[in-house]
Structures are given as structure tokens and as C-alpha cells.
C-alpha positions in Angstrom: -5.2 -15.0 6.9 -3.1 -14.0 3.6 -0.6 -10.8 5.0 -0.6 -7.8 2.6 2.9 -6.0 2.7 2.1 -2.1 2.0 4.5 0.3 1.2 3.8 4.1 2.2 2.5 5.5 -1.1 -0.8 3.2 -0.9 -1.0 4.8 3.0 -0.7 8.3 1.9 -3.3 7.9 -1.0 -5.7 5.9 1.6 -5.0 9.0 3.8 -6.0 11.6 1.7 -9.1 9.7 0.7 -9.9 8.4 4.0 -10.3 5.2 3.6 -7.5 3.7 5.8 -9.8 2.5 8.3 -11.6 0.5 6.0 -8.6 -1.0 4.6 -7.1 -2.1 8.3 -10.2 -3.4 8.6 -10.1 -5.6 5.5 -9.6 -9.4 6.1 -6.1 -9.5 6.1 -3.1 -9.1 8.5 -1.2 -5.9 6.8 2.4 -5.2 7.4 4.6 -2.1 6.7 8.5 -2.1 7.4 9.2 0.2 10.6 11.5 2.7 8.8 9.1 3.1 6.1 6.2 4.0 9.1 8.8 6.0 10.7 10.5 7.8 7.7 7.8 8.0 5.0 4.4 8.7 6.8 5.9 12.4 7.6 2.2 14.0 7.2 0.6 11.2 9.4 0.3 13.0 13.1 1.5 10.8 16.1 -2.1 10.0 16.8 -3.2 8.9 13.4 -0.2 6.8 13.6 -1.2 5.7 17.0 -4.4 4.7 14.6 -3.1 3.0 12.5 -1.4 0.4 15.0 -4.7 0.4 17.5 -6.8 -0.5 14.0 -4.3 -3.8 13.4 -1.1 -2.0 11.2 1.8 -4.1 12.2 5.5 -2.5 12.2 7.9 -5.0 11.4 11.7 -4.8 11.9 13.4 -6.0 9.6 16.7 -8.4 10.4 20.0 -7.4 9.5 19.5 -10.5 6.9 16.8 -8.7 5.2 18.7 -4.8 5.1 21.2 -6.7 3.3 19.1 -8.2 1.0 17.7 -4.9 0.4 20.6 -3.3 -0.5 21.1 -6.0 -2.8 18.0 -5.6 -4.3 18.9 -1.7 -4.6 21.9 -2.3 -5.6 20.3 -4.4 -8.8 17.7 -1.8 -9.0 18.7 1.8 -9.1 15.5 3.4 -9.6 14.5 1.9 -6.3 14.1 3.8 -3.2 16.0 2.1 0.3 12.0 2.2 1.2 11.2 -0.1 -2.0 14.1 -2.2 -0.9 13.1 -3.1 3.0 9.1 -3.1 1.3 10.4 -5.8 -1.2 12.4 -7.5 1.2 9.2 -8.4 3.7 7.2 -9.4 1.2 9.4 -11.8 0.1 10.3 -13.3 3.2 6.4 -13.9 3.6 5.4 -16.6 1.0 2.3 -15.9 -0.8 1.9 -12.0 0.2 0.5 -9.7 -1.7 2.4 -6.2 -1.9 0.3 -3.0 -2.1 2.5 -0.5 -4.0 2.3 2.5 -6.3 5.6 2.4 -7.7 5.9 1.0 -11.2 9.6 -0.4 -10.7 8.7 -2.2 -7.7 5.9 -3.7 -9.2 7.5 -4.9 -11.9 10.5 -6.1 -9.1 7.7 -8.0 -7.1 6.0 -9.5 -10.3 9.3 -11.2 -11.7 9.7 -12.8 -7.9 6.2 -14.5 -8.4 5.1 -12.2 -5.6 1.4 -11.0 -6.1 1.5 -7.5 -6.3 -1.6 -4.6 -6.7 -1.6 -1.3 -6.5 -4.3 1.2 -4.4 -7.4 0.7 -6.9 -6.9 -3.0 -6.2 -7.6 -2.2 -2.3 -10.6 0.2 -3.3 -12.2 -3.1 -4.8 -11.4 -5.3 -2.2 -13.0 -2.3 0.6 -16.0 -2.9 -1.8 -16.2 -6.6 -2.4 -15.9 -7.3 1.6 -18.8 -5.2 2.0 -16.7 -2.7 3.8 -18.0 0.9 2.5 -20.7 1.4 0.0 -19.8 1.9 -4.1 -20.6 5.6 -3.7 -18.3 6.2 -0.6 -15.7 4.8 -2.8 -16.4 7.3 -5.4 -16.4 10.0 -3.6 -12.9 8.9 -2.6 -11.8 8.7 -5.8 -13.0 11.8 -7.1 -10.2 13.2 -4.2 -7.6 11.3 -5.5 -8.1 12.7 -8.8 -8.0 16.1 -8.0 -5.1 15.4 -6.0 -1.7 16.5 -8.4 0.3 14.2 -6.1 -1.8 11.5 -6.2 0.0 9.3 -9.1 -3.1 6.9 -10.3 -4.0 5.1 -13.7 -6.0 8.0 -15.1 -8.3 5.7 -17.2 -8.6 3.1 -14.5 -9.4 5.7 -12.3 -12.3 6.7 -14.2 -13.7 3.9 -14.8 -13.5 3.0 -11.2 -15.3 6.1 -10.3 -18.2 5.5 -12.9 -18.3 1.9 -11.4 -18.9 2.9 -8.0 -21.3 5.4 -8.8 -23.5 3.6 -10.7 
């Protein structure tokens, strides 16, 4: 099973669209550093975290090994967050993971280490390819996310997506 390394942004966004269960339950074992599930989900309760883990989110700590190598990383890349950093870090220590990440600058990071990296339109399309929710489920989660001002999306891919799924 491949491992898809989220960082928090794509948990927020699945959040607010609820669609979270449907991506745990997505053929893949999905991993998320502990001090971004500790530090970043701040507007998950303790029960939907308690969720997330019963529906198969793993929290991995990460080795002193790897905190250095995020700092290094951080170091290299200003514009990253510590949270980028330790996201970045598991990913690469997993070969052939894909990261899930709505940060332009980690992307970009992730790309140029030849690690496979989408963003939260990428999961909508898997939910819907496994069979998971309907297209017009997906929509309607969409049309959320772009009436959320926070939620920081592709505006064009967005709409496409949402014509997609409702068609």
C-alpha cells in the first residue's frame, strides 16, 4: 500500500468540506508528523482528532535525525514553515510517497527531491475514482471551499472541478 504524507492545510480544507472520512478511507496508509497533528489542527476538537486516528490517521514521531534534517531543510528554505520542514522530512524518509500539501514552496521543495507531490483537488479525484463518494457529493464540497476566504485553492482548477463533478 503506497503511504501519503499529509501536511495540515489538506486536513483543514478536508475538514471544512467534510470529506476527511472519505479520504482516510482511501486505499492508502496516510501519515501526518505528530507536532503538525498536535500544533496545526487547533480547530479539530479532541474527538474529531480521536477520529481521525480510529479511521487509520497515523502520528508519526519523527527522530532526532529527521528534526535536524528539517531544520536543514528550513534553513535552505526560508519561506518554509518548521511544519513544512518535519512534513518534508517524512516524506522523504518514505521512498515513493506521495505528499499532500497546499503550500506552493513545499511543493516545489518535494518536486525537486523526485518526491510525488499533489495538492487537495488531487485527493477530491482520487475520493471519486475509488468509488468513494459520488461526483455530486464532491461538488457540493467544493462549492464550500470556494466560498471559504481561507481556503487557498486553484480558482480555475476549482471550477472546473466543480462543473466536472456535477455533470
Amino acid at each position: 500500500m503506497r503511504i501519503i504524507v499529509s501536511d495540515s492545510s489538506c486536513l483543514i480544507d478536508l475538514r471544512k468540506a467534510l470529506l476527511l472520512e472519505a479520504f482516510l478511507s482511501l486505499p492508502y496508509e496516510i501519515l501526518i508528523p505528530n507536532t503538525l497533528f498536535e500544533d496545526e489542527l487547533l480547530k479539530f476538537t479532541v474527538e474529531q482528532k480521536q477520529a481521525l486516528l480510529d479511521e487509520g490517521l497515523q502520528v508519526v514521531d519523527i527522530p532526532g535525525t529527521g528534526v535536524l534534517r528539517a531544520q536543514e531543510v528550513i534553513r535552505a528554505k526560508p519561506g518554509l514553515s518548521v511544519h513544512d520542514g518535519l512534513a518534508f522530512t517524512l516524506a522523504e524518509s518514505h521512498d515513493g510517497c506521495i505528499l499532500v500539501t497546499g503550500d506552493g514552496e513545499l511543493r516545489t521543495l518535494a518536486a525537486t527531491h523526485g518526491i510525488e507531490v499533489h495538492g487537495l483537488l488531487w485527493i477530491v479525484e482520487q475520493i471519486h475514482q475509488k468509488g468513494v463518494k459520488p461526483g455530486r457529493d464532491l461538488a457540493v464540497a467544493l462549492r464550500v471551499l470556494e466560498q471559504d476566504p481561507t481556503v487557498r485553492l486553484p480558482r480555475r482548477e476549482l471550477t472546473i472541478a466543480i462543473r466536472r463533478y456535477e455533470s
